[in-house]
One Martini backbone bead per residue (centre of mass of N, CA, C, O) as a GRO file, in nm:
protein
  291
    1UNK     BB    1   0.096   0.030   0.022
    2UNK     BB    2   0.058   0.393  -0.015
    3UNK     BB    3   0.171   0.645   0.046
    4UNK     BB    4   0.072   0.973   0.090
    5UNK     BB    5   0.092   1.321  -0.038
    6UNK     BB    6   0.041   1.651  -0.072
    7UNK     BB    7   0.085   1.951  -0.265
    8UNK     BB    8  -0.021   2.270  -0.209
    9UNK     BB    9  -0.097   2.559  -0.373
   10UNK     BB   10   0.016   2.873  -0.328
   11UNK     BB   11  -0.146   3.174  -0.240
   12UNK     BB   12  -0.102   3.512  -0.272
   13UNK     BB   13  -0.353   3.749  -0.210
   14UNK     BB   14  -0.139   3.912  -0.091
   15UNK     BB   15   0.185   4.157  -0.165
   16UNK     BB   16   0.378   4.301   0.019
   17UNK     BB   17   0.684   4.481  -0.044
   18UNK     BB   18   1.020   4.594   0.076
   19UNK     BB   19   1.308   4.702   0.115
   20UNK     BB   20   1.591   4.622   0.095
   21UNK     BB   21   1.789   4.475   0.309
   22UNK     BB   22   2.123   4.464   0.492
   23UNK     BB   23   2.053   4.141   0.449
   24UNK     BB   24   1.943   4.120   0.134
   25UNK     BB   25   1.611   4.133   0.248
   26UNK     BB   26   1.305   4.138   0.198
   27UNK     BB   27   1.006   4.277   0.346
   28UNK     BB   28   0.677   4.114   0.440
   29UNK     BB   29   0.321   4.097   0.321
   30UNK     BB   30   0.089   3.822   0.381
   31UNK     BB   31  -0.189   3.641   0.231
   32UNK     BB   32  -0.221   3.304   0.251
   33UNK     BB   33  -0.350   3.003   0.034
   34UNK     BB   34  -0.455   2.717  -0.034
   35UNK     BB   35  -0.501   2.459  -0.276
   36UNK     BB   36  -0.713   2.199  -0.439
   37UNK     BB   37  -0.434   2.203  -0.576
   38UNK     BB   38  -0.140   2.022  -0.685
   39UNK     BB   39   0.089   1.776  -0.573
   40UNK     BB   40   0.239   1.451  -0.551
   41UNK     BB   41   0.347   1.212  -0.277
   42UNK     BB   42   0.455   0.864  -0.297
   43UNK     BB   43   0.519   0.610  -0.069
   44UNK     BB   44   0.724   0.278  -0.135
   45UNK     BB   45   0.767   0.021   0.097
   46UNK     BB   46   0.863  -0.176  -0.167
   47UNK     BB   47   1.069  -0.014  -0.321
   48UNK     BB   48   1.304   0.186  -0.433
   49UNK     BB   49   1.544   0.394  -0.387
   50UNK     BB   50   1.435   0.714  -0.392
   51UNK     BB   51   1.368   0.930  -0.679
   52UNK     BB   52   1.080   1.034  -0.838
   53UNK     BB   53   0.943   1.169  -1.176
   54UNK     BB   54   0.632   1.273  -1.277
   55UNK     BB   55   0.439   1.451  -1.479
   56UNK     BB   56   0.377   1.746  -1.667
   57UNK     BB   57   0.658   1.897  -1.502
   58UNK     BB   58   0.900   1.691  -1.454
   59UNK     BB   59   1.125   1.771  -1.639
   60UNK     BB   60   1.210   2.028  -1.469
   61UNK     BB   61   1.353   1.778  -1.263
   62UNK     BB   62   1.516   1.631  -1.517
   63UNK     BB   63   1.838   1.782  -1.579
   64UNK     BB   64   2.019   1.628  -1.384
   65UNK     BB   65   2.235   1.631  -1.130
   66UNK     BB   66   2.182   1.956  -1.056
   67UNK     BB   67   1.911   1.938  -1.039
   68UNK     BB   68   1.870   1.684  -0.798
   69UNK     BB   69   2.022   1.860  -0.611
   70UNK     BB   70   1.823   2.129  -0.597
   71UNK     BB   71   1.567   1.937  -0.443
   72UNK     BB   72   1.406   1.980  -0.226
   73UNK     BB   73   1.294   1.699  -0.166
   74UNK     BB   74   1.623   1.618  -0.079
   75UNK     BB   75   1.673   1.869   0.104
   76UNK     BB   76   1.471   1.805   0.285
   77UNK     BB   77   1.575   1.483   0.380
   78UNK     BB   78   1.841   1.606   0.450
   79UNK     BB   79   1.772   1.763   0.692
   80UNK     BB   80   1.618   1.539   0.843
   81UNK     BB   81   1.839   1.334   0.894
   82UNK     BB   82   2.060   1.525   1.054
   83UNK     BB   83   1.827   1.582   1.300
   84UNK     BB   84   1.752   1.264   1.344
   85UNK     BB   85   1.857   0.992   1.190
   86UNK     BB   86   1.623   0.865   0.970
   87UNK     BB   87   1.717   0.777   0.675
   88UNK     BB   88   1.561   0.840   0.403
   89UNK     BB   89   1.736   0.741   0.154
   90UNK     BB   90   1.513   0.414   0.171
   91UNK     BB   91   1.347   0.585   0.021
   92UNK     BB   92   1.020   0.547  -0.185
   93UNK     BB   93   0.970   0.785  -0.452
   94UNK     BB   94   0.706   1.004  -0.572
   95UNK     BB   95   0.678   1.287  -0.796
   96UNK     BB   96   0.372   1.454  -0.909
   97UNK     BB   97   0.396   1.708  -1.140
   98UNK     BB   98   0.120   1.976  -1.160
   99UNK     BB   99   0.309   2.212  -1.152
  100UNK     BB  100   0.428   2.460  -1.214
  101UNK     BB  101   0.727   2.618  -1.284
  102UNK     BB  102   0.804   2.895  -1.187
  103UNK     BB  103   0.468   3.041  -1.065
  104UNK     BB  104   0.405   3.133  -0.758
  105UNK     BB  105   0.317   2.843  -0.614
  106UNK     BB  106   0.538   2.702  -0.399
  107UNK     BB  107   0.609   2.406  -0.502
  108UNK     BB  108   0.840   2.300  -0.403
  109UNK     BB  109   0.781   2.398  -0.096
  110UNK     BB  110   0.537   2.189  -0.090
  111UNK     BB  111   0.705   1.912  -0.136
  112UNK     BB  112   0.906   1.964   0.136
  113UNK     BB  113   0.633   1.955   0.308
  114UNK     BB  114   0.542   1.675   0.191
  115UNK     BB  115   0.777   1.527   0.284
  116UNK     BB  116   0.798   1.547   0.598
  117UNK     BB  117   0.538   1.470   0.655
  118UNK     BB  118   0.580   1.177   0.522
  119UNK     BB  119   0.843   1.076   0.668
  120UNK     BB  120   0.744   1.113   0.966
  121UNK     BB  121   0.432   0.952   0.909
  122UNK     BB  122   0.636   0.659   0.881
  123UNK     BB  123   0.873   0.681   1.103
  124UNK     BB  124   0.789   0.927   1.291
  125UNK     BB  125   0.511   1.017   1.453
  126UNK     BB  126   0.625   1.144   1.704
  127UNK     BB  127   0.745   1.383   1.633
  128UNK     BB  128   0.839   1.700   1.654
  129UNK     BB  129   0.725   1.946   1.479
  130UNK     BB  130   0.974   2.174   1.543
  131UNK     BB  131   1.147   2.035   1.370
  132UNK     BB  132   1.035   2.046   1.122
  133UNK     BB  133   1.020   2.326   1.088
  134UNK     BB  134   1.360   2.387   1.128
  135UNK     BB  135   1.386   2.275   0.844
  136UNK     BB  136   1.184   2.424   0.658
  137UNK     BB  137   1.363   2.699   0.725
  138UNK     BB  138   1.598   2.611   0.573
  139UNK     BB  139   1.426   2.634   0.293
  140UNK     BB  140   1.300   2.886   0.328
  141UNK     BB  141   1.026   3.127   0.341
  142UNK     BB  142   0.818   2.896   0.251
  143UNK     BB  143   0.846   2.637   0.407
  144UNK     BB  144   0.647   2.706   0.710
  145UNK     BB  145   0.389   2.729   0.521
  146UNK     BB  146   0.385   2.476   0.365
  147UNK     BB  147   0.375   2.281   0.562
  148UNK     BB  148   0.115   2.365   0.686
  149UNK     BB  149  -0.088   2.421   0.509
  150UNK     BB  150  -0.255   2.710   0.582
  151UNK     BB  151  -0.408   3.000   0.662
  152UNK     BB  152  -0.193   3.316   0.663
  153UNK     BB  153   0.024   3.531   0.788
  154UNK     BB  154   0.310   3.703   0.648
  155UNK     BB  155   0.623   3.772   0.793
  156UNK     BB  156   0.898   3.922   0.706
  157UNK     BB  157   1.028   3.656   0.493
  158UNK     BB  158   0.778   3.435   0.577
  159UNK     BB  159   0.827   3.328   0.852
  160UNK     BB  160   0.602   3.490   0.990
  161UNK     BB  161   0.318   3.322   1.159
  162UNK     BB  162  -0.044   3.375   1.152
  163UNK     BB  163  -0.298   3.234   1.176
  164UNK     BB  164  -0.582   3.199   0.980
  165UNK     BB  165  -0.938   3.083   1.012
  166UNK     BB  166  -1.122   3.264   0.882
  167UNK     BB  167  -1.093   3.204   0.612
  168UNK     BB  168  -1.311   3.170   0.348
  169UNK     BB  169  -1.384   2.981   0.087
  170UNK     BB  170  -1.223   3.035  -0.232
  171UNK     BB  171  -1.344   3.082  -0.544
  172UNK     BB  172  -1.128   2.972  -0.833
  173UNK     BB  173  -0.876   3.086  -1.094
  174UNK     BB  174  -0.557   2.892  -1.234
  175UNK     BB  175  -0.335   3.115  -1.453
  176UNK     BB  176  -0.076   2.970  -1.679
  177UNK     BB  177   0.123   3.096  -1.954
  178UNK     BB  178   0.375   2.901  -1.998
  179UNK     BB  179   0.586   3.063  -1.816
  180UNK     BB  180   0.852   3.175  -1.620
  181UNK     BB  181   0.920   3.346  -1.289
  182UNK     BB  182   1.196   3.428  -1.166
  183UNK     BB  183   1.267   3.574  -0.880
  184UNK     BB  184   1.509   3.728  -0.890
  185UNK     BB  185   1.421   3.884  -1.124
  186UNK     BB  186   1.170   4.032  -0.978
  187UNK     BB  187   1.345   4.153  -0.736
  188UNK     BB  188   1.521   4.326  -0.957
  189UNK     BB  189   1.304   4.486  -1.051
  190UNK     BB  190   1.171   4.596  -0.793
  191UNK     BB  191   1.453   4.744  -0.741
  192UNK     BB  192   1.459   4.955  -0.984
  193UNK     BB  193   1.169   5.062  -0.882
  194UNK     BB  194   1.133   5.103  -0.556
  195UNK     BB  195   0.830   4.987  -0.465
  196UNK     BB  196   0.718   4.965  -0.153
  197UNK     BB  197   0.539   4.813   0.145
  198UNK     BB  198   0.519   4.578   0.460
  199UNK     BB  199   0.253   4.675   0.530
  200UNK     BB  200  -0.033   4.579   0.752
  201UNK     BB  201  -0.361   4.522   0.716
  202UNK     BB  202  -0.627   4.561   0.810
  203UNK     BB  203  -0.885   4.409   0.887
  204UNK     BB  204  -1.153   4.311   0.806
  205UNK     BB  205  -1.465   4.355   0.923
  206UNK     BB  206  -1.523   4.060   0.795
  207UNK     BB  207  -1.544   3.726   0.683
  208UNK     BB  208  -1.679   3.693   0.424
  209UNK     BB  209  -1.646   3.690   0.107
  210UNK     BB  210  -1.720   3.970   0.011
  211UNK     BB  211  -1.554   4.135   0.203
  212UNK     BB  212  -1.293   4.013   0.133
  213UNK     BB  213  -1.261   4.086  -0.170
  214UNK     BB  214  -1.285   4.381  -0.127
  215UNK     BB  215  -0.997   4.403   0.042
  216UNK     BB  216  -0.808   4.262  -0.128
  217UNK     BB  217  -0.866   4.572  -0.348
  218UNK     BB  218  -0.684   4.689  -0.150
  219UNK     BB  219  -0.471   4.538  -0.258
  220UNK     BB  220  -0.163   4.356  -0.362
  221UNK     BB  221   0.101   4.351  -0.561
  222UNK     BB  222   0.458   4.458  -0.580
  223UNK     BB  223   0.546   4.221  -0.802
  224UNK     BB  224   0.378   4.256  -1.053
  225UNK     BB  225   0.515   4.464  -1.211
  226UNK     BB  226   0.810   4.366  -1.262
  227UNK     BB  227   0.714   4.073  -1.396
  228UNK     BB  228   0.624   4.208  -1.622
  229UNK     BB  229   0.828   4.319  -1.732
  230UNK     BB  230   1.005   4.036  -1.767
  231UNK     BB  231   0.666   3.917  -1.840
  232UNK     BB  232   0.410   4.042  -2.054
  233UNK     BB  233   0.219   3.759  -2.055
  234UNK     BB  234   0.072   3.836  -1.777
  235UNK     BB  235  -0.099   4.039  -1.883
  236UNK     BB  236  -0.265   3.863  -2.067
  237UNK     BB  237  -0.360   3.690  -1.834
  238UNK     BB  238  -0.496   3.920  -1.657
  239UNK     BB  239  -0.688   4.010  -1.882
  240UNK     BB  240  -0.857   3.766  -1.965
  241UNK     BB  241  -0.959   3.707  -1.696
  242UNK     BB  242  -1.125   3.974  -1.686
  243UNK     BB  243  -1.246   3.946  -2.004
  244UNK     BB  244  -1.459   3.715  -1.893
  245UNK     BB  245  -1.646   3.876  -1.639
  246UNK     BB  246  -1.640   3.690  -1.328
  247UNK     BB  247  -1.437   3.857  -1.163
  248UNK     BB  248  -1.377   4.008  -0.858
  249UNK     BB  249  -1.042   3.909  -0.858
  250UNK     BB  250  -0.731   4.019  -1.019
  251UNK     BB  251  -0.419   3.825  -0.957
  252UNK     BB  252  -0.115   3.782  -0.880
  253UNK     BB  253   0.120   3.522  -0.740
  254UNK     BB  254   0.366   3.633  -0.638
  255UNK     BB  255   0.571   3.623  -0.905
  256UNK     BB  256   0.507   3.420  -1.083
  257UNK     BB  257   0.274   3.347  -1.363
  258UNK     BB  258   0.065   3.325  -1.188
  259UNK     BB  259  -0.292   3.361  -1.183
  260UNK     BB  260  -0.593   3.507  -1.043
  261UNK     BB  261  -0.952   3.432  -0.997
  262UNK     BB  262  -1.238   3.553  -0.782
  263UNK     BB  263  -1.574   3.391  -0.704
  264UNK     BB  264  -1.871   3.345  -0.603
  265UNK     BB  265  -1.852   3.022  -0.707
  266UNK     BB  266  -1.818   2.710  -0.834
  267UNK     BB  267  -1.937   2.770  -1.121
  268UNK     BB  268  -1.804   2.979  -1.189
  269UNK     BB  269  -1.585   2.908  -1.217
  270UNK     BB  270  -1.583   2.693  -1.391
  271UNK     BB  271  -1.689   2.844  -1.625
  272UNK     BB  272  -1.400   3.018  -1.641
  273UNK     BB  273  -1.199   2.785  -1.696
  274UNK     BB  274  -1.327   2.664  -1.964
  275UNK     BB  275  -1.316   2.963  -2.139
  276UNK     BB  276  -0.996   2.971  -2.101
  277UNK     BB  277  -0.925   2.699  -2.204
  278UNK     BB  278  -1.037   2.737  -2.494
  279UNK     BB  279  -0.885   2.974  -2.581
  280UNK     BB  280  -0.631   2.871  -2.405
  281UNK     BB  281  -0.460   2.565  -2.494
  282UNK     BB  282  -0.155   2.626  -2.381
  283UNK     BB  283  -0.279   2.664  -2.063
  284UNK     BB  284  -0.317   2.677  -1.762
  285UNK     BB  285  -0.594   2.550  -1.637
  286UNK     BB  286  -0.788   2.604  -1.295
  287UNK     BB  287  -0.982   2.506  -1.077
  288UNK     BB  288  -1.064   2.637  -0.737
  289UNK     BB  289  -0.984   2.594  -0.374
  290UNK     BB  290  -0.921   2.836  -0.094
  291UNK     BB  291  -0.797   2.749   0.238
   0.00000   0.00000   0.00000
């Protein structure tokens, strides 16, 4: 029998960034929700060790040794190793990749603490959660948002998680226009730029869908403008989901180059799904559901 774990895509539904500090990160503020679609890895307690890539997207995990090298999850079961002496290294794992590379859903860091989460509830249920937290700061200012996969407020460089409970379910609708948007490159130009401050809005006044998604849009995405410089095609998918008609608010998420509309409710998102998949059949287009 296999054992699963999902990587649920990360959605930053807003995204305020303040300039470079002198230890040469962004401060930030954002709340993050988690998506109903992402990837999947399974560990097959009879099979041979190692990682297995498979999926629509998982060429780009399987460049030579220097990508499976770069593999968060290989990074992230090495650092569990280090930190416990679990050995994970005579797991046999697959990773399917269904969530597009440098997207701006936190892909990676999601297989991260899926990989981590699976490992531990494998090998050593009793472990303190404390443990795996410390693992996954050490992969990046996403690990222990990816790992807990709930809705958060982020702040400091993403690593300073307050949960949001309140945050209710969000239909959405998650388009991909087939380009990457490296974060690196993204935060260049937005340091070219010069704009954003990573200050924390006020809560909404309550927490309903309509009252939610109303104050969403007072609020922005600061690397937008930067990776549309880098990547015009995202304005184009930006525009399309506009277009389509039914969306209360649409905005890139993290750095890109994923976009997201949200609806009314999952009618909506499903029926703005088909089509914009219709439309534009070469993109990346899911139905989801956030929280």
């Amino acid at each position: 029998m296999q054992w699963v774990e999902a990587a649920p895509a990360k959605i930053n539904l807003f995204l305020h960034v303040g300039p470079v500090a002198a230890d040469g990160y962004h401060p930030l503020c954002s709340l993050v929700a988690f998506a109903d679609v992402g990837d999947m890895l399974a560990l097959d307690p009879d099979g041979p060790p190692g990682l297995s890539v498979v999926g629509p997207f998982g060429e780009a995990l399987t460049g030579g040794p220097a990508a499976q090298a770069d593999n968060l999850v290989l990074r992230a079961l090495a650092a569990l190793d280090e930190a416990t002496g679990l050995e994970t290294s005579a797991l046999s794992l697959t990773l399917d990749k269904r969530l597009p590379v440098a997207a701006g859903l936190g892909g990676g860091s999601a297989d991260a603490g899926a990989a981590l989460r699976l490992a531990a509830r494998y090998l050593a249920p009793d472990l303190d959660d404390a443990v795996l937290v410390e693992v996954a700061r050490a992969l990046g200012a996403d690990g222990p948002m990816c790992l807990a996969s709930t809705p958060a407020w982020a702040e400091g460089r993403g690593e300073v998680l307050t949960p949001e409970p309140r945050l209710p379910t969000l239909h959405a609708v998650l388009v991909n226009p087939g380009v990457p948007s490296p974060t690196g490159a993204v935060y260049g130009a937005y340091d070219r730029l010069g704009v954003g401050q990573a200050e924390r809005p006020a809560d909404p006044t309550d927490w309903e869908v309509g009252t939610v998604i109303d104050w969403l849009a007072d609020q922005r995405n600061d690397l937008e403008a930067p990776a549309l410089l880098n990547t015009p095609v995202i304005g184009t998918a930006l525009e399309a989901v506009r277009a389509e008609g039914q969306a209360w608010l649409v905005r890139m998420s993290g750095s890109g180059a994923t976009v997201f509309g949200l609806y009314e409710d999952a009618v909506a998102a499903a029926q703005a799904a088909e089509a914009l998949g219709g439309a534009h059949p070469d993109w990346w287009v899911r139905p989801a559901r956030l929280g």
